[in-house]
C-alpha positions as CSV (number, residue, x, y, z in Angstrom):
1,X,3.5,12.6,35.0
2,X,7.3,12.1,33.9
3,X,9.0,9.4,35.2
4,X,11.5,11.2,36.7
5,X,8.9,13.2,39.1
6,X,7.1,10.4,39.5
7,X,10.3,8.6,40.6
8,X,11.1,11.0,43.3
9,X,7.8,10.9,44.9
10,X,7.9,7.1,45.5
11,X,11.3,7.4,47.3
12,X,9.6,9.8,49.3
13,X,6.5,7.5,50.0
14,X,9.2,4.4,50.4
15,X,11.5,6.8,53.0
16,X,8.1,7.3,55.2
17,X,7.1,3.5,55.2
18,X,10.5,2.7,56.2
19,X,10.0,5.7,58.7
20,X,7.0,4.4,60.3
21,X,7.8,0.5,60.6
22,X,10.9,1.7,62.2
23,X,8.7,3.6,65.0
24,X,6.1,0.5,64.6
25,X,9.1,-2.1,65.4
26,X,10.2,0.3,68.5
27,X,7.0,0.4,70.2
28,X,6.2,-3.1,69.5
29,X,9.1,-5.2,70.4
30,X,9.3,-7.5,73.1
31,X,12.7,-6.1,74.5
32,X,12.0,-2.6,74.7
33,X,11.4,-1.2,78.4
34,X,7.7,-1.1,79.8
35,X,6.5,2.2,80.9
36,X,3.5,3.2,83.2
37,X,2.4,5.1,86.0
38,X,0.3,4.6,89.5
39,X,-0.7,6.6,92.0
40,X,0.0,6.2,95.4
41,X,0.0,8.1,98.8
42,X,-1.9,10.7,96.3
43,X,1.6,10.9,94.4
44,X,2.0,9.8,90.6
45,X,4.8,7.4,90.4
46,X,5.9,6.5,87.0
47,X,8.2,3.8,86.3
48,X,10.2,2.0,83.2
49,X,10.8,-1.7,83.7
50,X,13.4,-2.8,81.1
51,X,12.9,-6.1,79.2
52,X,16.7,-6.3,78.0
53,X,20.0,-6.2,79.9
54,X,23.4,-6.0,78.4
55,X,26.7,-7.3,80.6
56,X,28.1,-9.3,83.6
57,X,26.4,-7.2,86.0
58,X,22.8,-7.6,88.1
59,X,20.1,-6.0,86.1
60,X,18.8,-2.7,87.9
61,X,15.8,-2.0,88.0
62,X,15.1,1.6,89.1
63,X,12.0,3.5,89.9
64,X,11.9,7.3,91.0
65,X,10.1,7.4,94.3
66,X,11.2,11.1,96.2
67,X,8.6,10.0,98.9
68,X,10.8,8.0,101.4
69,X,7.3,6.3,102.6
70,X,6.9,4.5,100.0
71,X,9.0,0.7,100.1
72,X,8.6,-1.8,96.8
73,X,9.4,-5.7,97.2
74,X,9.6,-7.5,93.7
75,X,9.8,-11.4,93.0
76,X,12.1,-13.1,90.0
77,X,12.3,-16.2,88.7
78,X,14.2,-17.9,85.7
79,X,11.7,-17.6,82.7
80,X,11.2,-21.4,81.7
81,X,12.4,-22.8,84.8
82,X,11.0,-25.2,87.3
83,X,12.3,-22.5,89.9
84,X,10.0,-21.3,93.1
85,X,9.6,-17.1,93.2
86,X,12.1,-16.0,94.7
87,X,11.1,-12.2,96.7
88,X,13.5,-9.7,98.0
89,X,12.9,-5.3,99.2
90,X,14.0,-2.9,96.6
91,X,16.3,-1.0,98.0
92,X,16.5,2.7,98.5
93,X,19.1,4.8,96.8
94,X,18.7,8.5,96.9
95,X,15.7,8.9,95.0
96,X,15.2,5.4,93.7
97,X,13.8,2.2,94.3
98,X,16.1,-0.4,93.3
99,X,15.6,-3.7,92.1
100,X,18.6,-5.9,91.3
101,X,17.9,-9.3,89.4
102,X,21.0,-12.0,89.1
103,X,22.5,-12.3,86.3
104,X,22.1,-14.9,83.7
105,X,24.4,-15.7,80.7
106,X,23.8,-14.4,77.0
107,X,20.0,-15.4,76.1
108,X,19.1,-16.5,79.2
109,X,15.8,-14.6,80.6
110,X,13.9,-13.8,84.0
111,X,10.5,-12.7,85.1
112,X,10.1,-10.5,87.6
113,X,7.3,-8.1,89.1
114,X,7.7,-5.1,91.6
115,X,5.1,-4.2,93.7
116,X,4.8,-0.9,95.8
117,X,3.5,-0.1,99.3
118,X,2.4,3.2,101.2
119,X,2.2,1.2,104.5
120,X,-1.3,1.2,103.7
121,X,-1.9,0.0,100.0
122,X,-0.1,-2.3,98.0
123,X,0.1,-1.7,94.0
124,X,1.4,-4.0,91.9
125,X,2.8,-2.3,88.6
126,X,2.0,-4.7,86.1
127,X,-0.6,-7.4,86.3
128,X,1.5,-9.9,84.5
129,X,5.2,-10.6,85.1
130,X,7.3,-9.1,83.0
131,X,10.0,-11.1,81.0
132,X,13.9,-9.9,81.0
133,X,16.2,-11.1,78.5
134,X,19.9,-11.2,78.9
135,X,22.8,-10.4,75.9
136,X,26.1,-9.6,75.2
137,X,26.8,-6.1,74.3
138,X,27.2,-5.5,71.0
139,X,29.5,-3.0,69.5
140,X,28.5,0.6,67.9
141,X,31.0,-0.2,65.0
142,X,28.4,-3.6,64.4
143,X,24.9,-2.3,65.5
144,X,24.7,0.9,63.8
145,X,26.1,-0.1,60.3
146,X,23.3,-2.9,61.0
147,X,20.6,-0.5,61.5
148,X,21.4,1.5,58.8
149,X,21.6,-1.2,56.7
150,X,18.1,-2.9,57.6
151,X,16.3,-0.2,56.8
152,X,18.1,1.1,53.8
153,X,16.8,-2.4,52.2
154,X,13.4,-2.0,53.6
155,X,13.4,1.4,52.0
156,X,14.9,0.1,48.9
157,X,12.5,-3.0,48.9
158,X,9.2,-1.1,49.0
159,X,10.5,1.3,46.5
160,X,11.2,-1.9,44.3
161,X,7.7,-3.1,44.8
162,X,6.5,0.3,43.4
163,X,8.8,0.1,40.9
164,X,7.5,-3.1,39.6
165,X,3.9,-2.1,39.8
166,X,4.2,0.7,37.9
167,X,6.8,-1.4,35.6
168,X,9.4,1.1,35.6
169,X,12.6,1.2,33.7
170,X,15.0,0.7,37.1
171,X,13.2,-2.8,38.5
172,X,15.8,-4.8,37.6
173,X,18.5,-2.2,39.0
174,X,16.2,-1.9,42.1
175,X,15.8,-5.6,42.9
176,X,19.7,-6.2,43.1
177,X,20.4,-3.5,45.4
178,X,17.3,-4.7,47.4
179,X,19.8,-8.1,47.7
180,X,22.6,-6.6,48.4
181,X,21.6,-4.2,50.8
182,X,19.8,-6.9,52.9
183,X,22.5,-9.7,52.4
184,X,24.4,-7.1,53.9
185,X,22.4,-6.1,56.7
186,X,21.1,-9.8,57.3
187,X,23.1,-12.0,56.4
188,X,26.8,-10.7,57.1
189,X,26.2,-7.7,60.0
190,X,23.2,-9.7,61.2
191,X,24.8,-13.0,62.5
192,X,27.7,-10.7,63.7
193,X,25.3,-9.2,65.8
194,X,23.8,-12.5,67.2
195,X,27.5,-13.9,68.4
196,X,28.2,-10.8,69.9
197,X,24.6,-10.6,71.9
198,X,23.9,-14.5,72.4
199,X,27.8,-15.6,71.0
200,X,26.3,-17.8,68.5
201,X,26.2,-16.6,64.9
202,X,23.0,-18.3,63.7
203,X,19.9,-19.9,65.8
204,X,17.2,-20.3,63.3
205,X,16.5,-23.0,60.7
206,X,18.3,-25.3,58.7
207,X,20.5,-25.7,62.1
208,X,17.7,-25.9,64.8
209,X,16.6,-29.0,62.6
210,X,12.9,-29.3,61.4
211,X,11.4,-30.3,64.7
212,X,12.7,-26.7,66.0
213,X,12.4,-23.6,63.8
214,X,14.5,-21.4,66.3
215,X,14.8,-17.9,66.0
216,X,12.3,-15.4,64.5
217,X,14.4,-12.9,63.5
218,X,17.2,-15.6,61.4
219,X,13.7,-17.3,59.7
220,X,12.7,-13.9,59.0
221,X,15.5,-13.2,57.3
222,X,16.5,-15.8,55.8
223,X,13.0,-16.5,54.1
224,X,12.8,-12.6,52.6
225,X,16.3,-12.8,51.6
226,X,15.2,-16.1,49.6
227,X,12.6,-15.0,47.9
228,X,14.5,-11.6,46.7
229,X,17.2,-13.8,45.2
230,X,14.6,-16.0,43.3
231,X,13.0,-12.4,42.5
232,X,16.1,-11.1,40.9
233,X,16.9,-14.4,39.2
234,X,13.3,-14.3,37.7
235,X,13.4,-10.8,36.5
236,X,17.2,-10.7,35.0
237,X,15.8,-13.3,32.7
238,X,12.7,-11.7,31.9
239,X,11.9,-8.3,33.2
240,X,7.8,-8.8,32.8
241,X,8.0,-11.7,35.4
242,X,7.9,-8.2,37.9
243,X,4.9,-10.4,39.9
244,X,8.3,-12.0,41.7
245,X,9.9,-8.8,42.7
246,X,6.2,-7.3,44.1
247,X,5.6,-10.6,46.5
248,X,9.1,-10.0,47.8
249,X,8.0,-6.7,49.0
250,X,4.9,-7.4,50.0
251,X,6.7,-10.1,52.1
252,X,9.4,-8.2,53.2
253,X,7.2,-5.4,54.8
254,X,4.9,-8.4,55.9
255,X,8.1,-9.3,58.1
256,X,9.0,-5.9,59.2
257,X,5.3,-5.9,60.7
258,X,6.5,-9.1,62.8
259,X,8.3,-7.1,66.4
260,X,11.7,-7.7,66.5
261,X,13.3,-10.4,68.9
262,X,9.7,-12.3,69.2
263,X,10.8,-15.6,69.7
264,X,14.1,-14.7,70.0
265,X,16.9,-16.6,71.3
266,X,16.2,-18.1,74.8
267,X,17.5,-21.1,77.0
268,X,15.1,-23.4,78.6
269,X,16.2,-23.9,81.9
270,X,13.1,-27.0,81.8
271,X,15.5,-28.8,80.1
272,X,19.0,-28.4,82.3
């Protein structure tokens, strides 16, 4: 097979990994809503509890419940906090059962559960608290270049990877676009991101100090995008060292396997 078709075929097969960590990292990440269903009073109720909230405001919680019947009561606390449960009704509006949850500055976070009654039986929707985190919201003009630009490198860095097994004529070209493309997306747009949501540019390591690693997401970058500059330096001197530029790969998709926001920024309220 020509190089050329050959080529073209692993862009493809790059595009679709890219593809499917991006649906992997949505389904898997600890701030993406929670969604479920129960029965009660012989009526399916489903719900979506959401695990981020973005302003000044109260976080709302809503759950469609037509059935005017059915009440909900849900407990919060402050997630690391020596705080007692605090437990309040939901309140009914229209169609919805509301649950408002105080809010907390950027990074802060709360647990809450709601738990539903027909007069007769109680159902709790989750069996574990669920945890809320609060941010800043961030700008479209920031977050979607940021997307974009996150997986344009992971494309470009499994591509790479292929490129260097197959030892093709573009590694070299490959690899500093791979760089580029996540210095961009990582190291510029990403901390850009980070004082907007938690107004702090960078939480992970070297500035959390070696007794506290920090944030996932900054070690996570900041260890692939090491590696792919020691790749590039590697194979700009001698293209056959292509074992560099393949561990980079392998590492970067090993990271994009991670869920976003695990371990993310957080205050302690133990310590306040």
């Amino acid at each position: 097979m020509e190089y050329r078709i050959k080529s073209i075929l692993l862009w493809i097969l790059a595009f679709f990994l890219m593809a499917a960590s991006a649906v992997y990292q949505r389904s898997t990440g600890p701030t993406y809503p929670k969604k479920g269903s129960v029965t009660l009073n012989n009526q399916e109720v489903k719900y979506k509890l959401l695990r981020t909230w973005e302003g000044e405001t109260e976080a709302a919680i809503k759950i469609e419940v037509a059935d005017n019947s059915i009440t909900g009561v849900y407990r919060f606390k402050k997630y690391k906090s020596h705080d007692e449960w605090t437990e309040k009704p939901m309140v009914r509006e229209g169609e919805n059962l509301v649950a408002l949850l105080p809010n907390l500055p950027p990074a802060g976070k709360m647990m809450y559960e709601v738990t539903l009654s027909d007069g007769q039986q109680q159902i709790k929707l989750r069996e574990e608290p669920l945890v809320l985190r609060y941010k800043g919201a961030v700008p479209m003009f920031i977050l979607l270049p940021h997307i974009i630009m996150i997986f344009l490198a992971m494309m470009f860095s499994t591509r790479t990877g292929m490129e260097a097994i197959i030892k093709g004529k573009n590694m070299v070209t490959y690899t500093l676009w791979t760089v580029i493309l996540f210095a961009i997306a990582g190291l510029l747009l990403g901390p850009l991101m980070q004082k907007y949501a938690f107004d702090v540019y960078w939480t992970g390591w070297p500035f959390k100090g070696f007794n506290n690693f920090g944030d996932m997401t900054d070690n996570k970058t900041l260890a692939a995008f090491i590696l792919w500059v020691v790749a590039l330096l590697q194979v700009r001197k001698n293209p056959k060292k292509w074992g560099w530029v393949l561990a980079a790969s392998i590492l970067m998709f090993v990271i994009y396997l991670i869920p976003h926001s695990i371990m993310g920024s957080e205050i302690d309220y133990t310590k306040q």
